[in-house]
Structures are given as C-alpha cells and as structure tokens.
C-alpha positions in Angstrom: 38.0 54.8 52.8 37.9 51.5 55.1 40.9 49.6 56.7 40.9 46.1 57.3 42.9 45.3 60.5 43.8 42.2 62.0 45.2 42.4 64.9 44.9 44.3 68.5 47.0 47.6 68.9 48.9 46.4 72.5 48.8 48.6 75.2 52.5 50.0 76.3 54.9 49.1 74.1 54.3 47.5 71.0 55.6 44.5 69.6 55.0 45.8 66.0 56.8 48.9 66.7 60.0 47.2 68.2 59.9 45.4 65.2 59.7 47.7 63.0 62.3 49.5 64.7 64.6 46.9 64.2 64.3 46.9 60.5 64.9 50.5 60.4 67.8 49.8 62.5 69.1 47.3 59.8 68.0 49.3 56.8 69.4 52.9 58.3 73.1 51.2 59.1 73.2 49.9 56.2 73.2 53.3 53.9 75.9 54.4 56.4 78.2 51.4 57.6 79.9 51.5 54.1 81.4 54.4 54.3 85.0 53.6 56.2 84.7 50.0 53.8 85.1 52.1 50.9 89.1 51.4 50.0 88.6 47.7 51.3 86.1 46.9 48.6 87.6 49.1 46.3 90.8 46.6 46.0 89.1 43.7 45.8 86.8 45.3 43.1 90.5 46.7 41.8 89.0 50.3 41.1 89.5 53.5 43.1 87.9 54.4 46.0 86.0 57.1 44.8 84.3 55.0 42.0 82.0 52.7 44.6 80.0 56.1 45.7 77.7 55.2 42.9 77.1 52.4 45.4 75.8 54.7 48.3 74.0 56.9 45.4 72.2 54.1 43.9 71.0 53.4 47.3 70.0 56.4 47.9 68.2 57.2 44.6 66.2 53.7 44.4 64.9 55.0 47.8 64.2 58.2 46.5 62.2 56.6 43.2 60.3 54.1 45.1 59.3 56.1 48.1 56.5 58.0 46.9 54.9 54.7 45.6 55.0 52.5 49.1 52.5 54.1 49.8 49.9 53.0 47.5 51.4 49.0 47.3 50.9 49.1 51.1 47.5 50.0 50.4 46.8 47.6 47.7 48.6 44.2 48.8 49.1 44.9 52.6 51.1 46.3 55.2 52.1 42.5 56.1 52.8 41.1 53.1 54.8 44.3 51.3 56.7 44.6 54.9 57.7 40.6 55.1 58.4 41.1 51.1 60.5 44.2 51.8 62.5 42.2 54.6 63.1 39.4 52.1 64.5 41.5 49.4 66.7 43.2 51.4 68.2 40.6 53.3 68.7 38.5 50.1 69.9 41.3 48.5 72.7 42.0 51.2 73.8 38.3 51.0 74.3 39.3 47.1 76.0 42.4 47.9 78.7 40.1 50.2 78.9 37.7 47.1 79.9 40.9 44.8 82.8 40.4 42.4 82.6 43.4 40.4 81.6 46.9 40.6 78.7 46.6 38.1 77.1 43.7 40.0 77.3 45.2 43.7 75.8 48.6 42.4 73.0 45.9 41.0 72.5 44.5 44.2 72.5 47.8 46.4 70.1 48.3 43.6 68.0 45.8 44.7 68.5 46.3 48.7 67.2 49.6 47.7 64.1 48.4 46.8 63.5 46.5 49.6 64.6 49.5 52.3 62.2 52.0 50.2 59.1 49.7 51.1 60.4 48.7 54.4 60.5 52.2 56.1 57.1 54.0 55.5 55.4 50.5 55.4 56.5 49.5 58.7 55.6 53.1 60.2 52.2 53.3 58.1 51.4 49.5 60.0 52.6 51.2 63.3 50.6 54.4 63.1 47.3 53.2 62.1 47.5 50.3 64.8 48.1 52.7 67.7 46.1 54.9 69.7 46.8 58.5 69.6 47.8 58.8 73.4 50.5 56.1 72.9 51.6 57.9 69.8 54.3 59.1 71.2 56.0 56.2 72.6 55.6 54.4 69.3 57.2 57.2 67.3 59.9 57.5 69.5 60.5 53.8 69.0 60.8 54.1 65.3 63.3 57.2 65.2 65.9 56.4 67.6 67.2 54.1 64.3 67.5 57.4 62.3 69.2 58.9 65.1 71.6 56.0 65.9 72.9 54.3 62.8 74.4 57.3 61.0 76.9 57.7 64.1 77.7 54.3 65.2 77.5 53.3 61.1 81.0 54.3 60.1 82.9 53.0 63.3 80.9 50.0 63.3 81.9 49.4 59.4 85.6 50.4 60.0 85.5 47.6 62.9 84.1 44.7 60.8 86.5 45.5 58.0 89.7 45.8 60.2 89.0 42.6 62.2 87.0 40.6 59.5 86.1 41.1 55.9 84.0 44.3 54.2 81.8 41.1 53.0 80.5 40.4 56.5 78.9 44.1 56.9 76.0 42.4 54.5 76.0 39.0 55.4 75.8 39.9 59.2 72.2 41.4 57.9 71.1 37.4 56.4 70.3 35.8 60.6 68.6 39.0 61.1 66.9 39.8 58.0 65.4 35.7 58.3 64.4 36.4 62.5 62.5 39.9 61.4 60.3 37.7 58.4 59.7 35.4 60.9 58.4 37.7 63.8 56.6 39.8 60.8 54.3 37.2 59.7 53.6 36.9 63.5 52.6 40.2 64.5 52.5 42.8 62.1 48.5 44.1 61.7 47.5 42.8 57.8 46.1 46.5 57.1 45.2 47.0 52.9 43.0 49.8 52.1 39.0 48.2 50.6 38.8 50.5 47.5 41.0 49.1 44.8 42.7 52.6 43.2 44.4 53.0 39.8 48.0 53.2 40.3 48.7 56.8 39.0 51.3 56.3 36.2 51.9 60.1 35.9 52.3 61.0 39.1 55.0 57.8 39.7 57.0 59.3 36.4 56.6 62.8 37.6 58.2 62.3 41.1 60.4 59.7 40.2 62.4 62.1 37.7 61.8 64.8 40.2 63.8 63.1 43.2 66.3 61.7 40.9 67.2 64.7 39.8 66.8 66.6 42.8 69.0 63.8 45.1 71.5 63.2 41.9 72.0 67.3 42.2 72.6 67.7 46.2 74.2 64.5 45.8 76.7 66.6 43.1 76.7 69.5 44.9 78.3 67.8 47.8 81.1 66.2 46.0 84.6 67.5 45.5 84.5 68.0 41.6 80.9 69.8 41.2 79.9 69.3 37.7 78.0 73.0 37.7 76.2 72.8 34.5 74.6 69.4 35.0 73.8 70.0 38.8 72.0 73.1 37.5 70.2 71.2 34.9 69.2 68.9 37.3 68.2 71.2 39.9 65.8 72.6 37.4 64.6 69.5 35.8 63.3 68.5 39.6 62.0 71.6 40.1 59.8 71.5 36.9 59.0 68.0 37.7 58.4 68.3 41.2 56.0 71.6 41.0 54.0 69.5 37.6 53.8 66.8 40.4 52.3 68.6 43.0 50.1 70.2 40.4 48.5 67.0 39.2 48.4 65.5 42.7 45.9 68.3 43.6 43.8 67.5 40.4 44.1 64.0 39.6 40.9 61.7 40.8 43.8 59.1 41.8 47.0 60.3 43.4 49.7 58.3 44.4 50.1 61.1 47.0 47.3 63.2 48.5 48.0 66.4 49.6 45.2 66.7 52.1 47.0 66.1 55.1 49.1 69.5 54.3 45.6 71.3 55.8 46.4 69.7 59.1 48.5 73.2 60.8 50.9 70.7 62.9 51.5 68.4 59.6 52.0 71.2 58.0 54.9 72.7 60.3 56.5 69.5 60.4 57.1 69.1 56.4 58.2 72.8 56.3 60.3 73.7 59.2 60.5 69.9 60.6 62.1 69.3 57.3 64.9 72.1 57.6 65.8 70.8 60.9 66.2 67.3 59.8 68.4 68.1 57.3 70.9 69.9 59.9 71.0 67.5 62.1 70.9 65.1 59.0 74.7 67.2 58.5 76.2 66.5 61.8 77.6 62.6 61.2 79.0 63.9 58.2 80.8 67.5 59.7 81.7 65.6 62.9 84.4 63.2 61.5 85.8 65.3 58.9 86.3 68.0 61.7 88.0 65.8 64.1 90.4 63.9 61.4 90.7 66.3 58.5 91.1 69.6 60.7 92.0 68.5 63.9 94.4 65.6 62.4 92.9 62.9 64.8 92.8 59.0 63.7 89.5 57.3 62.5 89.3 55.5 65.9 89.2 58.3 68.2 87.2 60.4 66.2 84.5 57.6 66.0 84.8 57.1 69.5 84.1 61.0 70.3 81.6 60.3 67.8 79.5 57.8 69.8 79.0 59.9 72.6 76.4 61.8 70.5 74.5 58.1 69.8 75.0 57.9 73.5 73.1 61.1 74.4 70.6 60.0 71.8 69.6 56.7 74.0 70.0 57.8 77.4 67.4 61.0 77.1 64.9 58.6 74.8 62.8 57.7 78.6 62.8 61.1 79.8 61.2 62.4 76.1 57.2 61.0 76.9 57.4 62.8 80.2 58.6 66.3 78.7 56.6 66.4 76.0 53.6 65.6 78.1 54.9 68.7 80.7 55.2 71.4 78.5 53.4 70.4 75.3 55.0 70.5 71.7 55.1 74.1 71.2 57.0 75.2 74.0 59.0 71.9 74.0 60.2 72.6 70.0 61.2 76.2 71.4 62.9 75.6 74.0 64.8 72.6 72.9 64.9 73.9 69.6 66.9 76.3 70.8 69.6 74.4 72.8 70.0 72.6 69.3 71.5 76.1 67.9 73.5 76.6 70.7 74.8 72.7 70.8 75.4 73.5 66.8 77.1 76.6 67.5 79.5 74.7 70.5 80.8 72.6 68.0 82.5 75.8 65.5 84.1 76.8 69.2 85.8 73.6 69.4 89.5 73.1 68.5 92.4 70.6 68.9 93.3 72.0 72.2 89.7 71.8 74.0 90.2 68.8 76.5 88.6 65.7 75.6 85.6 65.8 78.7 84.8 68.9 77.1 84.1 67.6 73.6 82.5 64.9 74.8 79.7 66.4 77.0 79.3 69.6 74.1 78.5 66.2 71.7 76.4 64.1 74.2 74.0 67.6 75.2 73.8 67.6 71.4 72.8 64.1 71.1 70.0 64.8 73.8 68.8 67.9 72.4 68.7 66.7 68.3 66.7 63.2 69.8 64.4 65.2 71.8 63.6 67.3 68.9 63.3 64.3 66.3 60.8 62.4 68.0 59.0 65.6 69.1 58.5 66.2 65.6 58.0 63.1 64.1 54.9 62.6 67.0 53.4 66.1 66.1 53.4 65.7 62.3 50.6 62.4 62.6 49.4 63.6 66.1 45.9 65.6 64.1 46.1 63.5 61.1 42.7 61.7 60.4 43.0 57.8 60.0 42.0 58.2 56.3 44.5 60.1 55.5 47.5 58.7 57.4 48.7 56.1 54.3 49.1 59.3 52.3 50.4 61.7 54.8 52.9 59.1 56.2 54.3 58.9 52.1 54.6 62.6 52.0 56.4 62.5 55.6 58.5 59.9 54.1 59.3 61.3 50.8 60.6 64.7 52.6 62.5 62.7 55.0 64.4 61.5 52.3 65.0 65.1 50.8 66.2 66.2 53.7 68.8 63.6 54.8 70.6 64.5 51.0 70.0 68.2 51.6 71.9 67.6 55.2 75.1 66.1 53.8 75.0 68.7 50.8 74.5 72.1 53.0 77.3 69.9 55.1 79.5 70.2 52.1 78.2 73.8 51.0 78.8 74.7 55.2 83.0 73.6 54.8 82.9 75.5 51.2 81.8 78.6 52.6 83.9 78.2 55.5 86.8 77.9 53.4 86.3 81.1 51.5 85.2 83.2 54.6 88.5 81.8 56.7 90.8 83.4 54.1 88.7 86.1 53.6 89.3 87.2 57.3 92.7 86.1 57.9 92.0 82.6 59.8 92.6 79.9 57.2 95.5 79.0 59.7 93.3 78.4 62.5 93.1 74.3 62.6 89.5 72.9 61.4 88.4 76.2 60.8 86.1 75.7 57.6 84.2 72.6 59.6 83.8 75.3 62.4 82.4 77.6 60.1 79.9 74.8 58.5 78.7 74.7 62.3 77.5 78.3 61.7 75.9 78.0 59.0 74.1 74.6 59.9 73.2 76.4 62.9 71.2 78.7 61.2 69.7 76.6 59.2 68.2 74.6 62.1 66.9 78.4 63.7 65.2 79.0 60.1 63.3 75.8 60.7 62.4 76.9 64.8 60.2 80.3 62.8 57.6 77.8 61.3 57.4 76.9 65.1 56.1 79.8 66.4 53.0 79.4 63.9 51.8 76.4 65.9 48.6 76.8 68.5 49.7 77.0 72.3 47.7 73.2 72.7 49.1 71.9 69.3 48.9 67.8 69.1 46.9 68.3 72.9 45.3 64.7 72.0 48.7 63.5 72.0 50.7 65.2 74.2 48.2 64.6 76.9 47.0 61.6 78.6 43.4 60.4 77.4 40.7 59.3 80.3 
C-alpha cells in the first residue's frame, strides 16, 4: 500500500489538526445542542416533544451506517476532497435544517447533515494521523478530542441560550459562516492523501455492518427510552449481533474489506477497542446523568444545572497543557492506572452528592472529574494509533471510529439502565425518599463500568506506546 501526500506534517501544532478540530467541534455540538430546543421546535412543527427524537436518532444512525465506509472513500477520492465535501454537506444541510417546516423534512435534512458528520470525523483524523510524526502524536490527538469532551456539556446550555434569546433556527444557521471559513481553510491545508491501489468497494461487508449498527444503535437507543419496546429491542439486539459477528467473519476472509482487522494484533490497539471502549461509554453517560440528577432529583432549574454543568467542560480545558507532560512522566500504563482510577472515585463522588452539599463542593467534585475523564480520553485515544503501522492506519482509524460510535449510544443507554436499576434497588432498601437517589445509584453502576474497562489495562507492557510517550532524538 502507497500514500500519496502533499503537504509537509508542521512541527508543533498543526494547522490541519486545529482544523480539524474545529469541525469536530461543529459536528459534535451539533448531535447535542438540540436537546433543550426540543419543545421549541416541536410547536412550530405542531407535534409533541417527544416525536422530534427521531431527529437525534436519525443523526445518530446515518453516522452509524456510513462510518464503517469513510474509510475506504477517504482512500479512494482523498482525504481533501471527501473532508471539504463532508464540510459542504453539512453546513448546507444545517441551513436546510433552519429552513425546516415540517417534521418529515427536518428528519430529511438531519439526514443528510448526517452524512456529511459520518465522513467528516474519521476523515479529518485519518488526514491528521498519517501527516504527523509519532512523537507529536500526542499533541495532535489531544487536539482532536477535546471536541468530544467539550460539546456534549456546553451543547444543551448553549442550545437552551440560543433558543430563549433568539430562535431554535439559529442553532443551524450559526453553523453556515463557519461551515463556508472551514472549506475555505480545507482546500488550503489539508494533506491530499488517497491510497494508489484502486480496491473494490466490498458490498457485503457495507450491507453487513450497516444492518448490524442500525440495529445495534436503534436497540440501545430503545433501551434508553421511557417506553422500552422489549420484544423489538431484543429482536434487534440479536439481529446486530448475527450481523455484526457474519461481519467480522467475512472481514477476516474477504480479499477486499471495507475494514481490516489487522490492526487488532497491535496489543495497545487492541486495549483501546476493548477496555478504551467501556470507558468511553461511561464517561459518554455523564452529560446525560448530570442534568437529570441536578433538575429531576435535586429540583434545580435548567440554568443552574447547566451552569454546574460547565465546570466539568472547564476542567476538561484547563488540564488539556499539563496532559503531554504526564503522559511523557509516567508513560501510558501507569498513567491509565492511576488516573483511571481517580475516574471511579470522581464517578463514585457524584452518587454522594445531594441537594444539601454546598455549591463549591459540587463544583470542584465535577471539575476533578472533568480533569481526570480528559486526561484519560486523550491518553487513550494517543495509545490506540501510537504502534499502528502507516499501512494500516486508514483501517484501524475506521474500526477506532466505528467503536467510538458504539460506545457514545451504549453510554446514554447504561445511563438510562444505571437510573432504572437505581430505581428498583432504592425501594428495595428503603431509600426511594432520599432526593435523586436513582441518578446516585446510576453513578455506581457507571462507576463500575469504567473499573471493568481499567482490567484490560493491566494487560499492557510497562513501555507501552514508548515511541510515543517519549521524546524522539
């Protein structure tokens, strides 16, 4: 396999990589900033509330569907072309979301801005990755996550301000100026990288995931709702399962995969997809328990909760200068340990909160948890491409995607599953009383969760991703 690159990876920080960031940014918020718009648009549509989630789902599942496949139109076209394409669609697809006058045509468009966000996200990595050298690896990946990190806590604040001092239709066109600036800059300085060897596009393997991650995001999507449909969820559940285990079947056999599985040899890859992926989904859980705790259990309004909210984005940003020099200190082994476990015990502060706990206190328990989940995001995004041979990065950096998407829908279901359980466990011991006690209790069990994921940890070599983590001569 041979790349084509135009284009010098910069020393320090990297134009392409702020860039790309910046998409994220605008492509993250979005899947999030509608979520306190909801009963706005729902008037002017004149339908319930409830009936424009099947906007956020069909989001969600185009991304889901189209994931697995950016891969190989990255390859085939080029990075700059499919990421300037995926930046056009999107921001012409949020100007069509504002101009929405019915339910069926801005489920069309988020549709459509689906597309667009599902090519924009592992292209723009896959362009950073292969354009940076492996001792500035970590720098660069901790450019592209703080956008995960960030735009699920300031989304919902952020969308509740626009729609209370403007109109819901200005949370997409404020996208349009910035959407037309990032095509601009891409053209500029975004490496043209395309992959020499003109593969089939593997039609089975497309069908095979795409039902699988329908039907598995469509189920944890169910699960996670009020009125769980259990007969179809489980149908689903096992539909995706079938499809997903015929899928990984075939990729290992097929002369032309649409994903390889190769880069699952690589041990620190291989950590990051299994336990990386558990603790993405609990912190993936956190903006949705957070809220709910503060105005459902504790009875707080939507502005101060979002604004106890934001201190966690506000950890997230401050530690992001002090990550590079940690990681370098004490390597990613002990680093994931360590830190991994101050993110149990920031999990576990939150189920010791309660409407009586003075505000200072909140706030610091929520910022030390923003520090702790950042350090741990971008420590594990570096590791999982840190050993990953440059032939192998397009298709290692689709599987990486593909689970990342999992694992943000698994996060707001075991969120879900995490209040349902607390629910039956408060009565069951006499505490249903107790104010927010079932969001408590859904700290617990997210908790565990994220120490299930710190086990695959320990498998890792003392000097794992060493030609990262350390400084190259």
């Amino acid at each position: 396999m041979t790349d084509n690159i135009s284009g010098k990876a910069s020393s320090g920080m990297s134009p392409a990589a702020l860039l790309v960031a910046g998409a994220f940014f605008m492509e993250f918020l979005d899947g999030t900033v509608i979520a306190t718009a909801l009963p706005d648009m729902a008037r002017s549509f004149g339908v319930q509330a409830v009936d424009l989630n099947i906007g956020i789902s069909a989001y969600l599942i185009t991304l889901a569907v189209l994931i697995p496949a950016s891969g190989w139109i990255a390859d085939r076209f080029g990075a700059r072309k499919v990421f300037t394409l995926a930046l056009a669609i999107f921001t012409l697809a949020s100007v069509l979301c504002g101009l929405a006058n019915t339910v069926d045509q801005f489920v069309a468009m988020r549709v459509l801005q689906g597309m667009g966000g599902a090519l924009m996200v592992p292209v723009g990595r896959l362009a950073v990755l292969r354009t940076t050298p492996k001792h500035q690896l970590i720098t660069a990946i901790a450019t592209l996550t703080w956008p995960a990190l960030v735009a699920p806590i300031i989304g919902p604040p952020l969308g509740g301000f626009i729609t209370s001092y403007a109109d819901w239709r200005w949370i997409f066109f404020i996208n349009v100026p910035l959407g037309l600036i990032a095509i601009v800059l891409a053209l500029r300085i975004i490496p043209d990288i395309y992959e020499e060897t003109r593969r089939p596009f593997d039609i089975p393997g497309f069908i095979a995931t795409s039902v699988a991650m329908v039907s598995l995001v469509y189920a944890m999507e169910s699960m996670g709702s009020q009125h769980v449909n259990t007969a179809l969820t489980l149908a689903l559940l096992v539909l995706g399962g079938v499809t997903l285990t015929y899928a990984l079947r075939h990729f290992r056999r097929a002369p032309w995969p649409m994903i390889r599985l190769d880069a699952l040899q690589v041990p620190t890859f291989r950590v990051t997809m299994y336990g990386g992926s558990l603790f993405r989904a609990s912190i993936s859980a956190v903006p949705f328990l957070l809220p709910l705790m503060f105005q459902v259990g504790f009875g707080m309004d939507a502005f101060h909760s979002g604004l106890l909210v934001l201190a966690v984005f506000v950890g997230n940003l401050t530690i992001k200068p002090a990550t590079t020099p940690l990681i370098r200190t004490l390597g990613f082994k002990k680093l994931l340990l360590i830190n991994g476990a101050l993110n149990v015990l920031a999990l576990l502060a939150c189920a010791l909160l309660t409407p009586q706990t003075p505000v200072w206190v909140i706030m610091l328990v929520l910022y030390l948890g923003g520090v702790f989940r950042s350090i741990q995001f971008t420590a594990i995004s570096t590791l999982a491409f840190s050993d990953v041979p440059s032939p192998q990065m397009s298709y290692a950096n689709t599987l990486f995607s593909t689970a990342t998407q999992l694992a943000v829908g698994l996060g707001i279901t075991l969120g879900a599953i995490g209040i349902r359980i607390g629910e039956l466990f408060s009565k069951m011991l006499g505490m249903a009383t107790l104010p927010g006690i079932s969001f408590r209790l859904a700290f617990v069990a997210i908790a565990l969760v994220c120490l299930l994921g710190m086990f695959d940890t320990l498998r890792l070599v003392k000097d794992a991703g060493s030609a990262v983590s350390k400084k190259q001569a």
